[in-house]
ChimeraX commands (.cxc) that place a marker at each C-alpha (Angstrom):
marker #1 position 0.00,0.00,0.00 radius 0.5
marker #1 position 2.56,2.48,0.75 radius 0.5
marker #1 position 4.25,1.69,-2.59 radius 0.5
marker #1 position 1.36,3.06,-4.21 radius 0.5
marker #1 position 1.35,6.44,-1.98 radius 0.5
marker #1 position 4.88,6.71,-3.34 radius 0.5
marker #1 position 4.00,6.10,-6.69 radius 0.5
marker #1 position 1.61,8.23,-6.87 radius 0.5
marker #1 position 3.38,11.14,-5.55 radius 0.5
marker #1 position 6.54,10.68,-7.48 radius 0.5
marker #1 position 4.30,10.94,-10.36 radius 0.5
marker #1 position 2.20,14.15,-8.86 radius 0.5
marker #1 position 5.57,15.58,-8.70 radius 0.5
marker #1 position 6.52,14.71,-11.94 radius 0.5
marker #1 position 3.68,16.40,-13.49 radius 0.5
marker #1 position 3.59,19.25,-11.30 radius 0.5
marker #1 position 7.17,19.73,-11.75 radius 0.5
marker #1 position 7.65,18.88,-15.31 radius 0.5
marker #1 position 5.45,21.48,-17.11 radius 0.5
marker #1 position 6.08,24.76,-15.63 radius 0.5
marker #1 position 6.34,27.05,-18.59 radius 0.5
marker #1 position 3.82,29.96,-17.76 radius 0.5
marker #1 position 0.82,30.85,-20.30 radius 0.5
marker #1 position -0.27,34.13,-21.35 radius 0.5
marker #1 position -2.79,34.39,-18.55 radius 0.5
marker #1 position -0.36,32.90,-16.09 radius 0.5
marker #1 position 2.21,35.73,-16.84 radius 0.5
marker #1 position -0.57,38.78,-17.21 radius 0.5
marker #1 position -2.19,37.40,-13.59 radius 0.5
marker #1 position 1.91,37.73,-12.35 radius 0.5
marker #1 position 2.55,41.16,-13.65 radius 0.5
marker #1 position -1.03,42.43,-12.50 radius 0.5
marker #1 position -0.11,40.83,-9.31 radius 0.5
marker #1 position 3.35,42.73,-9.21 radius 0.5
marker #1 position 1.61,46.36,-10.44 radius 0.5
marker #1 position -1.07,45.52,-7.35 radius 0.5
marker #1 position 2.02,45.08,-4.84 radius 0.5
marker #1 position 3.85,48.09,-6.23 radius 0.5
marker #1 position 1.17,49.95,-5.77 radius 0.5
marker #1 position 0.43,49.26,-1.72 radius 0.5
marker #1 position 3.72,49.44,-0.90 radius 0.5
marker #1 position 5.72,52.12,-2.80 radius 0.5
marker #1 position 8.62,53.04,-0.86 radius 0.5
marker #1 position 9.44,48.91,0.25 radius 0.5
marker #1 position 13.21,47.97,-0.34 radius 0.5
marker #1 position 13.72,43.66,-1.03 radius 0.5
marker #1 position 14.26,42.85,2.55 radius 0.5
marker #1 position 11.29,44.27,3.49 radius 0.5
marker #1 position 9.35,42.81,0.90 radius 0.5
marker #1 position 10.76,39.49,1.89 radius 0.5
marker #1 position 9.97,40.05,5.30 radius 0.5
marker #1 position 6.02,41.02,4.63 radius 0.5
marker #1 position 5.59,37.97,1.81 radius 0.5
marker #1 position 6.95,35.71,4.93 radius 0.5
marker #1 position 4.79,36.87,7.55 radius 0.5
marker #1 position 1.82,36.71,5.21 radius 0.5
marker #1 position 2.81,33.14,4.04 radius 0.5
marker #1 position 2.45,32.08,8.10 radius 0.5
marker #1 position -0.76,34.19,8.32 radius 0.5
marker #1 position -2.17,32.01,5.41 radius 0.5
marker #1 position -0.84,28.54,6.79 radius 0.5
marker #1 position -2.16,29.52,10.36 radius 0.5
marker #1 position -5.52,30.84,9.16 radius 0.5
marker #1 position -5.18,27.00,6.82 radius 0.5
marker #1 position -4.59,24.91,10.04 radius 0.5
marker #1 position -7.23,26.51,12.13 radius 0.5
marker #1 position -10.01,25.75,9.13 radius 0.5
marker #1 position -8.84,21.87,9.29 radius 0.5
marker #1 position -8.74,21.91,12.83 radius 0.5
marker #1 position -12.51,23.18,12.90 radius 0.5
marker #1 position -13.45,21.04,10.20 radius 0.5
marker #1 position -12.19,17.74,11.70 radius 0.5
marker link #1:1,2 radius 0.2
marker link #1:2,3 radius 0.2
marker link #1:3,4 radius 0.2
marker link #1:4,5 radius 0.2
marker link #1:5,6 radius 0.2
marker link #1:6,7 radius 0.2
marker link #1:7,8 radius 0.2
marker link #1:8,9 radius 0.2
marker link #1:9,10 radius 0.2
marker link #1:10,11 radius 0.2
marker link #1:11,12 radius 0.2
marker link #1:12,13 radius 0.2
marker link #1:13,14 radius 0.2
marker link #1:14,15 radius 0.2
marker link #1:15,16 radius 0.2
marker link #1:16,17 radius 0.2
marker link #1:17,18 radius 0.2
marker link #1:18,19 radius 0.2
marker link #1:19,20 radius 0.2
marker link #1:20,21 radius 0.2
marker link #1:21,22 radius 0.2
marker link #1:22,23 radius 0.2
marker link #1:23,24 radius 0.2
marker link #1:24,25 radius 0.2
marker link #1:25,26 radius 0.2
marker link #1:26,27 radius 0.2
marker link #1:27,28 radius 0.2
marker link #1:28,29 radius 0.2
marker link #1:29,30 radius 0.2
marker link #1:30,31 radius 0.2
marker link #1:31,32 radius 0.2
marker link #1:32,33 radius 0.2
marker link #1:33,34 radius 0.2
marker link #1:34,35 radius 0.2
marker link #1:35,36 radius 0.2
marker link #1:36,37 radius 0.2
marker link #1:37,38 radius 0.2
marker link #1:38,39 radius 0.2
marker link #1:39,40 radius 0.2
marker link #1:40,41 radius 0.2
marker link #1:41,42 radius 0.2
marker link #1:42,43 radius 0.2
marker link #1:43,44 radius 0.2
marker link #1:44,45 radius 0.2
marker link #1:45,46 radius 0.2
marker link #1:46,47 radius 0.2
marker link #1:47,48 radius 0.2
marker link #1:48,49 radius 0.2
marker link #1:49,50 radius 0.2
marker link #1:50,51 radius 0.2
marker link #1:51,52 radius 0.2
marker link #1:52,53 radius 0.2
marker link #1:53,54 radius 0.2
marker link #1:54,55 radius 0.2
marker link #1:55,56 radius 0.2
marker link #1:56,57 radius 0.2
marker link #1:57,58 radius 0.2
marker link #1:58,59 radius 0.2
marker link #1:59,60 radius 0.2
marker link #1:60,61 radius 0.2
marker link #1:61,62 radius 0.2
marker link #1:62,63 radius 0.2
marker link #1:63,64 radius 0.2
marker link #1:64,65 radius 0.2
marker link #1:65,66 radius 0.2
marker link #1:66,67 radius 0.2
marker link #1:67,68 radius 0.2
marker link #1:68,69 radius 0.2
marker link #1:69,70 radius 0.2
marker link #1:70,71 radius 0.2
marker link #1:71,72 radius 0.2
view
């Protein structure tokens, strides 16, 4: 049984790594995405970029944990 896990995500990998060439829509949604940012926060340098897309990313996987937890 546990073969079969494997199997099948060594080959959910192998999709989901093996075609990542963006499409039109995948690289307008980016840029829009980038003018968006840009836009909120003018003045930010990288490092404080980096710092705000971090603490957002553990906002998100918090806010992700508590949902399951209240679901199960």
């Amino acid at each position: 049984m546990s073969g079969l896990v494997i199997g099948t995500l060594l080959l959910g990998l192998a999709f989901g790594l093996g075609c990542r060439e963006e499409g039109a829509v995948e690289k307008a949604g980016r840029k829009l995405d980038e003018v968006v940012d840009k836009l909120q926060h003018p003045n930010e340098g990288p490092l404080e970029k980096l710092g705000r897309t971090t603490d957002e990313a553990l906002d998100d996987a918090k806010e992700a944990i508590e949902e399951a937890r209240e679901r199960d």
